[in-house]
C-alpha positions as CSV (number, residue, x, y, z in Angstrom):
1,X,127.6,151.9,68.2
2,X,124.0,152.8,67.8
3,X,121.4,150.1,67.5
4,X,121.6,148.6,63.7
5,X,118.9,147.0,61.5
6,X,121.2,144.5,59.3
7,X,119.2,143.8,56.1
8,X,122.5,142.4,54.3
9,X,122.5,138.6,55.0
10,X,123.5,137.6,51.4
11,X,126.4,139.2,52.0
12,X,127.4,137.8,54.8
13,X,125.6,137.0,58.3
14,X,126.3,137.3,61.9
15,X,127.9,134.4,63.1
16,X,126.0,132.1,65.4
17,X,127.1,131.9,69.1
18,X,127.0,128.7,68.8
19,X,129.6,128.3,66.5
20,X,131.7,131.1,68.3
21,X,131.7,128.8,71.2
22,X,132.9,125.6,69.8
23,X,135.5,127.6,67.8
24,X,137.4,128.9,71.2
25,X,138.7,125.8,72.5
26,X,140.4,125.2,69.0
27,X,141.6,128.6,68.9
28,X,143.3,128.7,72.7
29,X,144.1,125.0,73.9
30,X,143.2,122.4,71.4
31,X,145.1,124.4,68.6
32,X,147.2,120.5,67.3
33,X,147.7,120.1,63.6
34,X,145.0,117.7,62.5
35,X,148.1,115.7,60.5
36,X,150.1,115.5,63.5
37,X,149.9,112.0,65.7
38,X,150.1,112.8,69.0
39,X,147.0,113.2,70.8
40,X,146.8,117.5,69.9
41,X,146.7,116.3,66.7
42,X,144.3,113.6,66.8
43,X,141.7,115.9,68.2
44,X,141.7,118.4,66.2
45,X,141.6,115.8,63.4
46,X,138.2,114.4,64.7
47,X,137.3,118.0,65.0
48,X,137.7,118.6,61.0
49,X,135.8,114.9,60.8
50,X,132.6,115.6,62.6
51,X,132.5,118.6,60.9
52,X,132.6,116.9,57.5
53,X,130.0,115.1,58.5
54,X,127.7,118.2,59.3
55,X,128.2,119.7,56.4
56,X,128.1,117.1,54.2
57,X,124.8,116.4,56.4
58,X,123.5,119.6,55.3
59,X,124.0,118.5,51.7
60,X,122.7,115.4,51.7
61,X,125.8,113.8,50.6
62,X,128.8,111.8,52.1
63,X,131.6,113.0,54.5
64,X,134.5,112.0,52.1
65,X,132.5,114.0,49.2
66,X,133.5,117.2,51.0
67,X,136.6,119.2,50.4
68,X,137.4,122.2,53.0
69,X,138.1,125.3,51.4
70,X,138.9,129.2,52.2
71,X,135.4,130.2,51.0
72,X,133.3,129.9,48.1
73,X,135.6,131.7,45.7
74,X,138.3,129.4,45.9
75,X,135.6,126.5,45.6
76,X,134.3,128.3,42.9
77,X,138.2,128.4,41.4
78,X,138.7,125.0,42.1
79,X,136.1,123.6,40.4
80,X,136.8,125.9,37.2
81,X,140.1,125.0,37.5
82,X,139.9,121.3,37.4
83,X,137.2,120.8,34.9
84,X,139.3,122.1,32.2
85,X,142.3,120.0,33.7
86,X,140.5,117.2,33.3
87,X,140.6,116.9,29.3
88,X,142.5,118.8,26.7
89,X,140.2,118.2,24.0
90,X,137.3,120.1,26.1
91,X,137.8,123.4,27.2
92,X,134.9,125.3,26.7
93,X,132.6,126.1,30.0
94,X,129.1,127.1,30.0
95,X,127.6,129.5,32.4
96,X,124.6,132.0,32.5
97,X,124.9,135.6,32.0
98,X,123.7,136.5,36.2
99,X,126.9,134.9,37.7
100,X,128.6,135.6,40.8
101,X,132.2,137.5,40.1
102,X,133.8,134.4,41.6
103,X,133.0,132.6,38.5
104,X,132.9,135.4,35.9
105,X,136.3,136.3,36.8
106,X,138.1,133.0,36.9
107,X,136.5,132.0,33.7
108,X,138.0,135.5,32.3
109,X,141.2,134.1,33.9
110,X,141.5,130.7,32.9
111,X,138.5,130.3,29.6
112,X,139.6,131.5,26.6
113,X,137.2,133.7,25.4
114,X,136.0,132.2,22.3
115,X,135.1,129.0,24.9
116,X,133.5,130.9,27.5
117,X,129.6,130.6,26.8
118,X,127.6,133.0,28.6
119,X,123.3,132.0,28.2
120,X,120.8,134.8,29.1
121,X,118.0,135.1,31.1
122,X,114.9,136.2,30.9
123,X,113.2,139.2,32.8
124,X,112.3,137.5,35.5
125,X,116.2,136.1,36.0
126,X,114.9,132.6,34.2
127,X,117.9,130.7,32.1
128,X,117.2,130.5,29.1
129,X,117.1,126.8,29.0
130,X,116.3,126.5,25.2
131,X,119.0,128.6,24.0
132,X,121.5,126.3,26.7
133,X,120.5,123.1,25.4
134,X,121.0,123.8,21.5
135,X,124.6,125.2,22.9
136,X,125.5,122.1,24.0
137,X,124.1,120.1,21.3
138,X,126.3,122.2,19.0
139,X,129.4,121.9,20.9
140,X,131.3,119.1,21.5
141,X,134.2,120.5,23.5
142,X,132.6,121.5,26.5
143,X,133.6,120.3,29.9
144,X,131.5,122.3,32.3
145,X,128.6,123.5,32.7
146,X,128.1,125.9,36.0
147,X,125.3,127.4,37.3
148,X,124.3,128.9,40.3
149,X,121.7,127.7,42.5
150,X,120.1,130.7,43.5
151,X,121.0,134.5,42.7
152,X,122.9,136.0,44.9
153,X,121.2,139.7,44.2
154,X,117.7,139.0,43.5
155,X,116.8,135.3,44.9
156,X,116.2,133.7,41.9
157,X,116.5,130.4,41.7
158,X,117.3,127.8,39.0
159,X,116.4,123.9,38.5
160,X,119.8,123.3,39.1
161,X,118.6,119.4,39.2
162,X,117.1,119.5,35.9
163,X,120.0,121.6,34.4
164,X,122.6,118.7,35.8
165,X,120.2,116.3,34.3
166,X,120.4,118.0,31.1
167,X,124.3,118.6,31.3
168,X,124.6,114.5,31.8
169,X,122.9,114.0,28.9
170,X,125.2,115.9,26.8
171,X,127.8,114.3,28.8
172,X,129.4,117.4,30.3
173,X,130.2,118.0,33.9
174,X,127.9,120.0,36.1
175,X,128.8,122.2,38.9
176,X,126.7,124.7,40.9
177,X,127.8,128.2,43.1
178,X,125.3,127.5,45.8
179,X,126.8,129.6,48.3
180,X,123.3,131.9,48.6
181,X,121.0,128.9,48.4
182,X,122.7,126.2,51.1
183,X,121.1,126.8,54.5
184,X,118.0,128.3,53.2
185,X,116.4,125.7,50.9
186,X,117.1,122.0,51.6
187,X,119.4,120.0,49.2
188,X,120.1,116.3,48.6
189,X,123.0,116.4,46.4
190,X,123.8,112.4,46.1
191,X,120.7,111.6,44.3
192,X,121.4,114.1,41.7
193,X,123.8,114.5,38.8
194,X,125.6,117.8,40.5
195,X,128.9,116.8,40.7
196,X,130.8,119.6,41.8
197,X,129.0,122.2,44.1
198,X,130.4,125.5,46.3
199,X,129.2,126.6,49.4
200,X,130.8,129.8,52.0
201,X,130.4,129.3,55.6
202,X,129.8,133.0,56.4
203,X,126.5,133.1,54.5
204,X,124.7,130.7,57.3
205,X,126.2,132.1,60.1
206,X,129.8,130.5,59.9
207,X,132.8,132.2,60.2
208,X,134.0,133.9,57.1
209,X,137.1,132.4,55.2
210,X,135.5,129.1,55.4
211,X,134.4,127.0,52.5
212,X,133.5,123.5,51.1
213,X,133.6,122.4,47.6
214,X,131.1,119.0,47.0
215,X,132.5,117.0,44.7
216,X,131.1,113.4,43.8
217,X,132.3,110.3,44.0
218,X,131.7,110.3,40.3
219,X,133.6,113.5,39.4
220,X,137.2,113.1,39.2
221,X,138.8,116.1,40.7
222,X,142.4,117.6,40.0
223,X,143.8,119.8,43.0
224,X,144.5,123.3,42.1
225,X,146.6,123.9,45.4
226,X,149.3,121.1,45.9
227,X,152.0,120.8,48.4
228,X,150.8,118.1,51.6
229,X,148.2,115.3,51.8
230,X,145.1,117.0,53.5
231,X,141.8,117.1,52.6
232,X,142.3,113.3,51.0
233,X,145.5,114.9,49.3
234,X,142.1,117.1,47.2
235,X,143.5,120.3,48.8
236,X,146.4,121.5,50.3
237,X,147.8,123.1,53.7
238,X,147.0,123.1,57.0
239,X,143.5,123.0,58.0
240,X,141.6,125.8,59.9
241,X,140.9,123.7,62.3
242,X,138.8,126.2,64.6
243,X,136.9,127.9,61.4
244,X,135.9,124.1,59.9
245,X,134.6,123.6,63.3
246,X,132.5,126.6,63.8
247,X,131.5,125.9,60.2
248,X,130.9,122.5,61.1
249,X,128.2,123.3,63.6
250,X,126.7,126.3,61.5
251,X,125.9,123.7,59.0
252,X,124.5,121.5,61.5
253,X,122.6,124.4,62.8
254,X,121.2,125.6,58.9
255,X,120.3,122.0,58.9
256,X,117.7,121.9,62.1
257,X,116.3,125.8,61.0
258,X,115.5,125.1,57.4
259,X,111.6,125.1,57.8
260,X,112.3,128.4,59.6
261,X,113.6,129.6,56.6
262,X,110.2,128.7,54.8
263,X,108.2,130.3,57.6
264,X,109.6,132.7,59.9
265,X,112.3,134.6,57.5
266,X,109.7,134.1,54.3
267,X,107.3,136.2,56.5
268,X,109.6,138.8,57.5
269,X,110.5,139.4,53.9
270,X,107.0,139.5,53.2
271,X,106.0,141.5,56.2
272,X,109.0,144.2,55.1
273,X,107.4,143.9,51.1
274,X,103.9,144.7,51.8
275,X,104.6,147.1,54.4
276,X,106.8,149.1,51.7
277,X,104.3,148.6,48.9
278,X,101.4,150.1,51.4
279,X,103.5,153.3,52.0
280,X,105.4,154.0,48.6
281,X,103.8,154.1,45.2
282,X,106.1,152.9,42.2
283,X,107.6,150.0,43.6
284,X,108.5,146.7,41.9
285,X,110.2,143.5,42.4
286,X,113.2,142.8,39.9
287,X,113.0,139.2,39.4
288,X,110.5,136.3,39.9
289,X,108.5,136.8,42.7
290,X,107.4,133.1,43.5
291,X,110.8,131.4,42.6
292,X,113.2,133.0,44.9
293,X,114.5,132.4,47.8
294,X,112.9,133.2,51.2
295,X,115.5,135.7,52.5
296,X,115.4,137.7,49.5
297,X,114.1,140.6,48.0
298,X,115.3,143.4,45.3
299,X,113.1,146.6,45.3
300,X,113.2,149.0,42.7
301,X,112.7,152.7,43.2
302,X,111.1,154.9,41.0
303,X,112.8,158.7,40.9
304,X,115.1,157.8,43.6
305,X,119.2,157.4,42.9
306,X,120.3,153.7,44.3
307,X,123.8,155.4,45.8
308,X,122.3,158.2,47.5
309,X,119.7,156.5,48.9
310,X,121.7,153.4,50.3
311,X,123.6,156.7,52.5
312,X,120.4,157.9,53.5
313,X,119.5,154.8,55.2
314,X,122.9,153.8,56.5
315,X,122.5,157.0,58.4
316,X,119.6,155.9,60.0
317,X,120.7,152.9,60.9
318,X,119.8,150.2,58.2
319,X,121.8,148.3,56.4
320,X,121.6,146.9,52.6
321,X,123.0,146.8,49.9
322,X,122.7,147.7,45.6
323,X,124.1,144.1,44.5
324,X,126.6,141.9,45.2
325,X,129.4,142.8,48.0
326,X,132.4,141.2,45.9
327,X,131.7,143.8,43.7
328,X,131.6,146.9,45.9
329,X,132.8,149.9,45.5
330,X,132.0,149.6,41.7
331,X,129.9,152.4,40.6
332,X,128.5,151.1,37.8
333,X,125.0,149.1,37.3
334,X,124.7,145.6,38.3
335,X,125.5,143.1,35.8
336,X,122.5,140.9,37.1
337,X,119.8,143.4,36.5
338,X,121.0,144.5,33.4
339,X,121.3,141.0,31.9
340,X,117.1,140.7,32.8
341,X,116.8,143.8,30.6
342,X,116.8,146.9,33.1
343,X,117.9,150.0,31.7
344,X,121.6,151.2,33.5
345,X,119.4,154.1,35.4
346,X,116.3,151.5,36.8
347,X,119.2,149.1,37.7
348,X,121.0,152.1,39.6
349,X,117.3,152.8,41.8
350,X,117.6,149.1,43.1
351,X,118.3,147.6,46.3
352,X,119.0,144.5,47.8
353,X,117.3,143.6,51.0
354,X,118.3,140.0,52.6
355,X,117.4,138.8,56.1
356,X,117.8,135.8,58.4
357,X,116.6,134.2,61.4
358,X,118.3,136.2,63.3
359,X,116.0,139.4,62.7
360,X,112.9,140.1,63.9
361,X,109.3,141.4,63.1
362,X,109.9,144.6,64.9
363,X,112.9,145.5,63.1
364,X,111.6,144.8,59.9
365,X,109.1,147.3,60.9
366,X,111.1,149.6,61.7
367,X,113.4,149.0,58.7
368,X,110.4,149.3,56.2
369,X,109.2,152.7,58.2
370,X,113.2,153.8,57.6
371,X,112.9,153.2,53.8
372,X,109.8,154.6,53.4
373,X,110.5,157.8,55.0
374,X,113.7,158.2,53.1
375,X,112.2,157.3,50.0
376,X,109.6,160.0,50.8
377,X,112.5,162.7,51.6
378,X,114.7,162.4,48.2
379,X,111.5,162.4,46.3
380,X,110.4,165.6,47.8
381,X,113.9,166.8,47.2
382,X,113.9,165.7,43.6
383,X,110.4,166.8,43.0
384,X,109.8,163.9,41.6
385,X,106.5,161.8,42.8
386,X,108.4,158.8,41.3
């Protein structure tokens, strides 16, 4: 395969070496059933325990706060699920309009729709935290509030502190989809009032179908898969013992680079922005460009068509993306733009570009050199000069 420029880390990321490494023992010779007693077990069963304690590490919380799940989805799900277990007198769940699918959908699923608050945002991705807070001063059967922590297709970030601050005071449950924001800004969930949270091992260079859900010591959590004991009987079935490990370590690694994120990857994003402002006129940034996260950036295109040009540059070797991956292969216009106000044909010119430590200065160079040239070609084409 011909040398690739991957500019598609928040949709998922390469997966560390590191990690790779201290998955293969677990996956050839130390493959025991962490609930088994005899000494294949027991290993792998302090395997799944360090790696609670990375994690949890990571999130500034305690090892037996941390559930193990398949991936942020099913944390996502499980945290849904069991808020509105929790209380039959409180069914209603608040969420903003610029959620991930994981949580849009399961609400569709499990919310009925009269209960199912969506709040806006502004045009810079902003909650409106006004409008939220006379919601839940006019509601009294609301069990959750959920948020996300950081946008998943422009970077924006919300005060998710503040929001479970404010959802405490109304006394509903908070919980937070921080699956794009873990590992690139730090976190210290125990000092907080989060208490349910979801993070994906495969966006910080775990393995994919690897997961944790945080839930406090505070929160009291119904299991949505039941059967056996694991996970503090929280969660169901047999541990992936050699994906909680690389996980594990991943975490542990996320941990040790975060100022790296600040610096190094905040640069490269910036490098990649100014270097695409310099060569292409009618450029913007959807979204708040200050209070976003340092990985991200989402570039809108003047004249150009978001589909066509995202085949243009996977020909030549880069590779991004127009929104969220779990909702590939839908043509229409992200739901995330649109909800900030852009028209369906501005969302359709805009494209998400996401790196990670693992890039480098020269090939964001050479990835901004791609986009502008293309850029430059389907205008020409178009006869458009934006």
């Amino acid at each position: 395969m011909k040398h690739v420029i991957y500019l598609d880390n928040n949709a998922t990321t390469p997966t560390a070496p590191e990690a790779i490494n201290a998955m293969i023992p677990f996956m050839r010779w130390q493959f025991g059933n962490p609930s088994s007693y005899h000494i294949m077990g027991r290993l792998a069963a302090t395997a799944v325990e360090q790696a609670r304690e990375q994690v949890a590490g990571l999130l500034g919380c305690g090892p037996g706060e941390i559930v193990f799940t398949s991936g942020g989805t099913e944390a996502d799900n499980a945290a849904i699920c069991s808020a509105l277990s929790a209380d039959s007198e409180r069914q209603g769940v608040v969420t903003s309009s610029v959620e991930h699918p994981a949580v849009i959908q399961t609400l569709n699923r499990f919310c009925p729709g009269n209960l199912a608050h969506r709040v806006g945002v502004d045009e810079y991705g902003h909650l409106d935290v006004s409008a939220l807070d006379a919601l839940l001063r006019r509601r009294s059967d609301i069990a959750l509030l959920s948020v996300m922590a950081a946008n998943n297709e422009t970077g924006v970030l919300f005060q998710v502190e503040e929001l479970a601050e404010l959802a405490h005071e109304h006394g509903v449950l908070f919980h937070t989809d921080a699956v794009q924001a873990v590992g690139k800004i730090p976190f210290a969930v125990a000092s907080t009032k989060i208490g349910l949270l979801s993070i994906s091992s495969h966006k910080l260079h775990g393995p994919k179908g690897l997961g944790a859900l945080y839930v406090s010591r505070r929160t009291r959590f119904h299991s949505m898969l039941v059967g056996g004991s694991q996970e503090n009987r929280r969660r169901a079935g047999t541990e992936n013992v050699a994906g909680i490990v690389g996980f594990g370590v991943a975490a542990e690694m996320a941990r040790a680079a975060l100022a790296q994120e600040q610096t190094d990857v905040a640069n490269m994003r910036h490098q990649f922005e100014e270097a695409i402002f310099n060569a292409i006129p009618c450029v913007q940034i959807n979204g708040d460009r200050n209070g976003r996260l340092p990985n991200t950036t989402n570039l809108r295109f003047s004249g150009v068509d978001g589909d066509r040009l995202l085949v243009e540059l996977d020909a030549a070797g880069l590779c991004c993306s127009a929104g969220s991956a779990c909702a590939s292969g839908n043509s229409k216009p992200s739901h995330v733009l649109m909800a900030m106000g852009l028209s369906a044909e501005d969302a359709k010119r805009s494209l998400r570009f996401s790196f990670s430590r693992y890039n480098t200065p020269e090939e964001v160079q050479a990835a901004a050199e791609i986009v502008s040239h293309s850029i430059n070609m389907l205008r020409r084409s178009a006869r458009t000069a934006c």
